[in-house]
VOMARKOL-737516 format. One record per residue: x, y, z of N, C-alpha, C in turn; residue number from 1. Coordinates in steps of 0.02 Angstrom, whole numbers. Layout:
BEGIN
      n_X      n_Y      n_Z     ca_X     ca_Y     ca_Z      c_X      c_Y      c_Z   num
        X        Y        Z        X        Y        Z        X        Y        Z   NUM
...
This chain:
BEGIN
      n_X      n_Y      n_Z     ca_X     ca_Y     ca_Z      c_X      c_Y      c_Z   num
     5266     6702     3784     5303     6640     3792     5266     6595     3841     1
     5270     6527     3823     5230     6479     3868     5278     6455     3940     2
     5251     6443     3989     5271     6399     4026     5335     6370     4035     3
     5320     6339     3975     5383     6284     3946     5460     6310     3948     4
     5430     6396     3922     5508     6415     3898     5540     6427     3963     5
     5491     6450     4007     5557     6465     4076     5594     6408     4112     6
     5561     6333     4091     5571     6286     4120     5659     6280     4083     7
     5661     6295     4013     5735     6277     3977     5767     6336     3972     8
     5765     6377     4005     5812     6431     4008     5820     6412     4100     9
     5866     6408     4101     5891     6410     4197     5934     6473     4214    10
     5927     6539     4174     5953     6595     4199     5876     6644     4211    11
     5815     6617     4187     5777     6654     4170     5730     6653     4242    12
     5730     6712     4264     5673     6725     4324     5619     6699     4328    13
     5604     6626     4345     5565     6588     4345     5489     6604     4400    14
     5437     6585     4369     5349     6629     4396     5354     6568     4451    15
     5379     6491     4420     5341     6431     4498     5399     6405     4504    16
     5447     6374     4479     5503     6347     4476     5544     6366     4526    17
     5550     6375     4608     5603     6394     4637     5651     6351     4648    18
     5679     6294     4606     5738     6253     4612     5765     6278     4573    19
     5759     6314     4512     5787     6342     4459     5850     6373     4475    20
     5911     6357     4449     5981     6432     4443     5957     6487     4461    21
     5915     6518     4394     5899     6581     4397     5877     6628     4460    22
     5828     6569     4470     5803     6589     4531     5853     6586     4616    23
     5890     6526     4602     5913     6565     4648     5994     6607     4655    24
     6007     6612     4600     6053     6693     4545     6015     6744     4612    25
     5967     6771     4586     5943     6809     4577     5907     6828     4656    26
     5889     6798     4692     5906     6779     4761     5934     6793     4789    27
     6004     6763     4782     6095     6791     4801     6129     6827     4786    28
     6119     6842     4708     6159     6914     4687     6181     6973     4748    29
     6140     6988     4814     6162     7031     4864     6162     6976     4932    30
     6155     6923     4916     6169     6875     4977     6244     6876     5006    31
     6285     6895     4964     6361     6918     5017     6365     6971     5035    32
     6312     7029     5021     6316     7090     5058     6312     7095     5148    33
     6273     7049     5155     6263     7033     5221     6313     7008     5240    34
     6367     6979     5226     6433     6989     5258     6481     7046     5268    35
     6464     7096     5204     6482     7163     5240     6449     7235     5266    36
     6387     7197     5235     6338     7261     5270     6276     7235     5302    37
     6284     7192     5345     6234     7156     5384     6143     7199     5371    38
     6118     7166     5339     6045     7202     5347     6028     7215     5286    39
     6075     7254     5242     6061     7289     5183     6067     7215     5121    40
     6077     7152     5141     6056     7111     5064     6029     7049     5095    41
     6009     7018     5059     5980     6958     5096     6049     6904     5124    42
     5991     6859     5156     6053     6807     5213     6102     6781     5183    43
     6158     6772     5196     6213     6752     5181     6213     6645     5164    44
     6175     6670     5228     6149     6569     5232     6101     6553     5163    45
     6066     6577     5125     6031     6563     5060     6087     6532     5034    46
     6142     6547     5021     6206     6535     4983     6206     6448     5013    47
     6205     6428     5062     6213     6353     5089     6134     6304     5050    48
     6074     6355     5049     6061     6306     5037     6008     6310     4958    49
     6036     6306     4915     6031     6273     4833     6046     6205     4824    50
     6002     6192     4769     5998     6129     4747     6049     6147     4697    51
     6100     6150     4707     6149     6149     4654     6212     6100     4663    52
     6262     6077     4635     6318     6023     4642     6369     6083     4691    53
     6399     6040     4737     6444     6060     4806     6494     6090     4764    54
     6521     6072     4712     6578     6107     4697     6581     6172     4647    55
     6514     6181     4636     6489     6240     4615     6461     6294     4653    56
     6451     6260     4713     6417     6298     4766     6470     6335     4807    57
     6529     6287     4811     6579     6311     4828     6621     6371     4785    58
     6629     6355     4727     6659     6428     4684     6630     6474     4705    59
     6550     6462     4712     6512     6513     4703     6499     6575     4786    60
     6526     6521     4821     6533     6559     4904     6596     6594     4904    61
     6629     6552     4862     6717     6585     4881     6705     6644     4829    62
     6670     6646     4793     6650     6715     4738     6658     6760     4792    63
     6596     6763     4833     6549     6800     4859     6577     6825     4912    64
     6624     6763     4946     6658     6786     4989     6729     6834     4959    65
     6745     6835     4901     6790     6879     4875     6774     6937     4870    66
     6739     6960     4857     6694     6999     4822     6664     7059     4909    67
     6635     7000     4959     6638     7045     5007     6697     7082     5039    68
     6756     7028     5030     6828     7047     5054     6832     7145     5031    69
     6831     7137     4967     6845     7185     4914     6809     7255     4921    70
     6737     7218     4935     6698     7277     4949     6710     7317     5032    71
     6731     7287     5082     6770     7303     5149     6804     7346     5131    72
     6866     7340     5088     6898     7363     5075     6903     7451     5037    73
     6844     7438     4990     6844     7483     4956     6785     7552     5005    74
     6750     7523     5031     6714     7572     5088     6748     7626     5110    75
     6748     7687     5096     6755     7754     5137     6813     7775     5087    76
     6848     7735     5034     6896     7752     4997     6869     7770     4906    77
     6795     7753     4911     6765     7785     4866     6697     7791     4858    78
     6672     7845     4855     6599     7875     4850     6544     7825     4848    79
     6573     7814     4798     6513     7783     4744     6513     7705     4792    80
     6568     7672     4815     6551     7616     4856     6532     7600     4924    81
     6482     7670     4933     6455     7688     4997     6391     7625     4990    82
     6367     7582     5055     6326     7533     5043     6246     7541     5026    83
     6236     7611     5057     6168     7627     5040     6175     7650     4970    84
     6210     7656     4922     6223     7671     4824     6218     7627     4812    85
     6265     7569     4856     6253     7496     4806     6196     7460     4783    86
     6171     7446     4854     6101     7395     4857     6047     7439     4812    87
     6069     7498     4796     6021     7532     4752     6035     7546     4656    88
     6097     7511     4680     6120     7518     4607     6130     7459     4556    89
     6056     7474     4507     6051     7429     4448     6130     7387     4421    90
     6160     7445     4404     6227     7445     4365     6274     7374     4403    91
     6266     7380     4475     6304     7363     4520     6271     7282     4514    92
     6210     7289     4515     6190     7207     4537     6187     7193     4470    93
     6189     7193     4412     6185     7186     4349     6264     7142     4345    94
     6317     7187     4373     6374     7175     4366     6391     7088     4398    95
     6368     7096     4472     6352     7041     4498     6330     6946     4464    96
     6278     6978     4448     6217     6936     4385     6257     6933     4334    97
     6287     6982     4310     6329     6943     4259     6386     6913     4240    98
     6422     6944     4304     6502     6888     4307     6489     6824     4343    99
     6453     6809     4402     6453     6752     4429     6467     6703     4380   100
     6435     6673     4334     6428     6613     4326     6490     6604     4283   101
     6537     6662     4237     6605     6656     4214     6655     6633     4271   102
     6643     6676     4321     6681     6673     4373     6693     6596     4423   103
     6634     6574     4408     6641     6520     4457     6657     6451     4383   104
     6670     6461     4325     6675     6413     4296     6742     6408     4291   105
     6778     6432     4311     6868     6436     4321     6884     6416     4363   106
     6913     6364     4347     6986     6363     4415     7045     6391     4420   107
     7054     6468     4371     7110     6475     4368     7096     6546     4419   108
     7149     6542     4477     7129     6605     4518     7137     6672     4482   109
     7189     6677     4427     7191     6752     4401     7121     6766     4387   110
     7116     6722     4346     7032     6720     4304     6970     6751     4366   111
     6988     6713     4416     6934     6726     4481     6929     6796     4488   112
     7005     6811     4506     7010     6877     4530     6997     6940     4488   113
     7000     6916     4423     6997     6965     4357     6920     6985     4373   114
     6883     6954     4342     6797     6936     4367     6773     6984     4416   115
     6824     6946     4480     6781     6992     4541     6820     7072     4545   116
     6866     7100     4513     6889     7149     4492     6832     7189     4465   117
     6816     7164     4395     6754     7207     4368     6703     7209     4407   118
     6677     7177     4440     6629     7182     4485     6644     7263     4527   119
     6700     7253     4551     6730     7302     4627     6733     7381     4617   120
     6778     7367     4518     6778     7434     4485     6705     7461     4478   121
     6648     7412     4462     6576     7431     4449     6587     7465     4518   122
     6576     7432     4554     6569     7458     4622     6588     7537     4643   123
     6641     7521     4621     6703     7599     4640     6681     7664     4584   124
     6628     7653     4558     6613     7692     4497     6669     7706     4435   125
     6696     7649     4412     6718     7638     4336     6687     7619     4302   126
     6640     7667     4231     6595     7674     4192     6624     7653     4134   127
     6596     7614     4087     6594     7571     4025     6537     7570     4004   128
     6541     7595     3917     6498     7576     3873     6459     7524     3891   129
     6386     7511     3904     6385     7426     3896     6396     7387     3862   130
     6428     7414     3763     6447     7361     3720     6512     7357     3746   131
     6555     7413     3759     6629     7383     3781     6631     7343     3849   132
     6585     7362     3898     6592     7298     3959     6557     7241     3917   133
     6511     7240     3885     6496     7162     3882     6580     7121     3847   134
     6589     7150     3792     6658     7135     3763     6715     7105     3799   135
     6729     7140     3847     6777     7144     3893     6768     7098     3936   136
     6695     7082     3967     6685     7014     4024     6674     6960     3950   137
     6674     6971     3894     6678     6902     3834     6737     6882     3850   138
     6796     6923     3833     6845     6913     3827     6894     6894     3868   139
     6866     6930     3939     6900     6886     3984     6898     6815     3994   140
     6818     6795     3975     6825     6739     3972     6848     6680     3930   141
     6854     6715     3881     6884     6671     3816     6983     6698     3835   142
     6996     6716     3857     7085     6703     3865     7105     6678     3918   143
     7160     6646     3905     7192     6614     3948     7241     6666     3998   144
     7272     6612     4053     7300     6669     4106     7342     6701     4060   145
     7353     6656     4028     7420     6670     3967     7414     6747     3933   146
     7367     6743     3906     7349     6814     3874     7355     6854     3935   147
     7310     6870     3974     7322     6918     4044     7402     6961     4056   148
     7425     6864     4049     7518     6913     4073     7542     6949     4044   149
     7521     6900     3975     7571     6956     3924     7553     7023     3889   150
     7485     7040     3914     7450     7117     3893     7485     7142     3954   151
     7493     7117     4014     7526     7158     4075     7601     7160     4054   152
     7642     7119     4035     7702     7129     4025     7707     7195     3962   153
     7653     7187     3914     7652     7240     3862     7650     7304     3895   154
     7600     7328     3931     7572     7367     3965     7629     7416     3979   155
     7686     7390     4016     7758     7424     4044     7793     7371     4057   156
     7816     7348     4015     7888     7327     4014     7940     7339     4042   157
     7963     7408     4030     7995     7412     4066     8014     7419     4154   158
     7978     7393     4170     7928     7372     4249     7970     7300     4267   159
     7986     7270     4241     7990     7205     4260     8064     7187     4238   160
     8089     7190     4322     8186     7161     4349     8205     7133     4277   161
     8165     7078     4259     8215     7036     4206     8220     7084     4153   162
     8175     7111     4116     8169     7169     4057     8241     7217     4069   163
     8248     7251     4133     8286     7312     4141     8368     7271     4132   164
     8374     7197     4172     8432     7174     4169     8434     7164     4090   165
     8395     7133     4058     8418     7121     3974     8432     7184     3957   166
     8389     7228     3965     8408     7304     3931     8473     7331     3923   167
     8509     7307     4004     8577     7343     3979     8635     7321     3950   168
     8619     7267     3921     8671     7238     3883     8639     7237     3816   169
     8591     7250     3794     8554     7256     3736     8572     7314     3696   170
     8579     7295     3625     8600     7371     3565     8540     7351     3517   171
     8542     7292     3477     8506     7288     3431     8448     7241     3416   172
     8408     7213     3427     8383     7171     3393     8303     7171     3418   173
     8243     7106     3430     8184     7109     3435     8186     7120     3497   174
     8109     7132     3519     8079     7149     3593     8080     7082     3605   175
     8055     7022     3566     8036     6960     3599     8114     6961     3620   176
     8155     6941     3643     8221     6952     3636     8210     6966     3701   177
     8191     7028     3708     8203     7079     3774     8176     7049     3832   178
     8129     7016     3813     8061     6986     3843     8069     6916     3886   179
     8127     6886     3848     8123     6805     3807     8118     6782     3927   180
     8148     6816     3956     8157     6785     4035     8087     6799     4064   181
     8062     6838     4058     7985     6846     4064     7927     6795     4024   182
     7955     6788     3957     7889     6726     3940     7909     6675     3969   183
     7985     6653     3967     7994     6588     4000     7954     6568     4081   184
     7954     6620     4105     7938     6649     4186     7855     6607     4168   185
     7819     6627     4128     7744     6619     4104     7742     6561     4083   186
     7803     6526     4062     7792     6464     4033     7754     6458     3951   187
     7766     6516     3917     7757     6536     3849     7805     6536     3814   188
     7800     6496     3755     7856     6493     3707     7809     6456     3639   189
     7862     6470     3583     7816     6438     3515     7754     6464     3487   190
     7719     6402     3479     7653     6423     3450     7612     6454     3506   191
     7629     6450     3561     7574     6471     3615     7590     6536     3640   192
     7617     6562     3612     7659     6613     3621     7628     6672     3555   193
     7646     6640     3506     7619     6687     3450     7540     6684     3446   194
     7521     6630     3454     7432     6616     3462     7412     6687     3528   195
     7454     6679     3576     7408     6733     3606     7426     6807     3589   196
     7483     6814     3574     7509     6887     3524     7465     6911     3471   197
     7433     6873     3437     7375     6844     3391     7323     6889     3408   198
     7291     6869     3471     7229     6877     3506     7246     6921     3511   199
     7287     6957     3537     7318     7029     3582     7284     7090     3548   200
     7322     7038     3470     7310     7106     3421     7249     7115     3377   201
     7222     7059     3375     7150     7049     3317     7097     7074     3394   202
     7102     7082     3437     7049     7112     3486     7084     7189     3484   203
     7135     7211     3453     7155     7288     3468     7165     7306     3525   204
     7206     7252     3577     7239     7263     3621     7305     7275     3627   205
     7326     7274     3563     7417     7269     3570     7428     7294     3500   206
     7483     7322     3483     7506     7359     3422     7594     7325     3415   207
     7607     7331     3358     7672     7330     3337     7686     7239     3339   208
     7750     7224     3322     7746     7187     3313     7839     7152     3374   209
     7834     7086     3396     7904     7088     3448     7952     7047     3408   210
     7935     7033     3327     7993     7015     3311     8006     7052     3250   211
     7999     7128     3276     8036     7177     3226     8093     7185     3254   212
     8149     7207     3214     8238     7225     3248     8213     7299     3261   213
     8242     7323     3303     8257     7391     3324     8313     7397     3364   214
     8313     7473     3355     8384     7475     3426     8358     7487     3472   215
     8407     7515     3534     8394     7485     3599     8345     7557     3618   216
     8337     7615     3570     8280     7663     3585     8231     7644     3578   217
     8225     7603     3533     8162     7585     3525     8111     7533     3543   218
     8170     7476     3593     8139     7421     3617     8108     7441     3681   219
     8063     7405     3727     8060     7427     3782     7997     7467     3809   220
     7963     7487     3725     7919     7554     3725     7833     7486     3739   221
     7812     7529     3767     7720     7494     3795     7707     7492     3715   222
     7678     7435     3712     7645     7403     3660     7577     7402     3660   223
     7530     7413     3716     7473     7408     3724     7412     7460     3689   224
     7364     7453     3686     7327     7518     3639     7285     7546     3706   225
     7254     7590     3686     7198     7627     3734     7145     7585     3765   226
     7116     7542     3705     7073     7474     3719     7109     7431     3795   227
     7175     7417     3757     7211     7369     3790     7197     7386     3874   228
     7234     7464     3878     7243     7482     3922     7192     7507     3962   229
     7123     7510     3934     7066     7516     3962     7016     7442     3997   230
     7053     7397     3972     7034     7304     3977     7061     7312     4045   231
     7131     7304     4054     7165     7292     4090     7153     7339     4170   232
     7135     7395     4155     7097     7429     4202     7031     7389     4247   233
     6990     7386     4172     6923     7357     4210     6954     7272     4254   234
     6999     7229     4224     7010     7159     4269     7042     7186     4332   235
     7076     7247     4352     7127     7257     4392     7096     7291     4447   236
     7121     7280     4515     7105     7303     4593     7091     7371     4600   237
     7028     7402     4601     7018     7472     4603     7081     7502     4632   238
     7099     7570     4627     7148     7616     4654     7131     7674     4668   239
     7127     7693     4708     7081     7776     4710     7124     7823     4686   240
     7086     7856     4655     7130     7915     4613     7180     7947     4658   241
     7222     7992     4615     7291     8021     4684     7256     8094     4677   242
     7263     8106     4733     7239     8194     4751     7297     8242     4732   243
């Protein structure tokens, strides 16, 4: 490849070009480590100074600065997020390199936090296929918060005050039904409602259907699939296993 091509790719590890994205991606990818492990990634200050637009620069600190929060956190509570594993681990800065730039194109904080989630689980040693993680950081980015809630409301249902209060006056009829104070809660109703029920299920995150009648045994029950429930893992706040 000539010259040329690294000039029109701006993710691509550029040979002279150091104004480039890529280049300085790739730079920073451990530039917030040095906020929690002073020494072990490069300066934290690189992050201030890119030729990039302020309000990108900004997502992109408050990333980093999330992300160190997280990793504080997760120190001494799991193995694998010991700091001398990290800075050595492909898997880990890969993870890095590849959520940033989803991550900082949102303004929606779930979205933020989802992002820097997979990152943390990388971190915490939660292992994925690389075709199912690439899938999974697609997909996060293609749904709305909207989708998010309602795979979590699927997830356990019966989890959530409003669900248990409908339940007990409930004998017969749909889950959407059961549900109906919880989507309102989301601000889901109509077409935007079935559009993401839609998604739920053509990605094989969700099974069955919430405007079948059943009785009250049968409403209530997790809707989510193994997929589902394996998605929802990787967006969600590491937890250390129970002893």
């Amino acid at each position: 490849m000539g010259d040329g091509e690294d000039d029109e790719d701006p993710w691509r590890y550029p040979q002279k070009d150091r104004t480039a994205l890529g280049w300085h991606v790739s730079q920073t990818a451990l530039g917030f480590l040095d906020i929690v492990f002073p020494g072990l990634g490069y300066s934290a200050q690189k992050l201030a100074e890119r030729t990039i637009p302020d309000p990108l620069l900004k997502r992109q600190i408050e990333f980093y600065q999330r992300l160190a929060e997280g990793l504080k956190d997760l120190e001494g509570r799991f193995e694998a997020a010991a700091p001398t594993r990290l800075v050595e681990s492909e898997e880990f800065i890969s993870a890095i390199i590849e959520t940033t730039p989803l991550a900082i194109k949102t303004h929606r904080e779930t979205k933020r936090a989802a992002f820097a989630n997979t990152v943390l689980n990388t971190a915490a040693g939660f292992k994925l296929d690389d075709a199912v993680r690439g899938r999974f950081l697609a997909t996060l980015d293609q749904f709305s918060v909207g989708h998010i809630d309602v795979l979590k409301l699927l997830s356990d249902p019966m989890s959530r005050p409003s669900v248990q209060r409908a339940y007990q006056s409930f004998y017969m009829g749909a889950p959407k039904g059961l549900y109906a104070e919880e989507f309102a809660t989301m601000g889901l109703a109509g077409d935007a409602l079935e559009f993401i029920l839609g998604d739920l299920q053509t990605n094989g995150f969700a099974q069955g259907s919430l405007n079948a009648m059943m009785t009250k045994q049968g409403v209530g029950q997790k809707m989510t699939t193994a997929l589902g429930d394996a998605f929802l893992r990787f967006i969600t706040q590491p937890v250390p296993p129970s002893n």
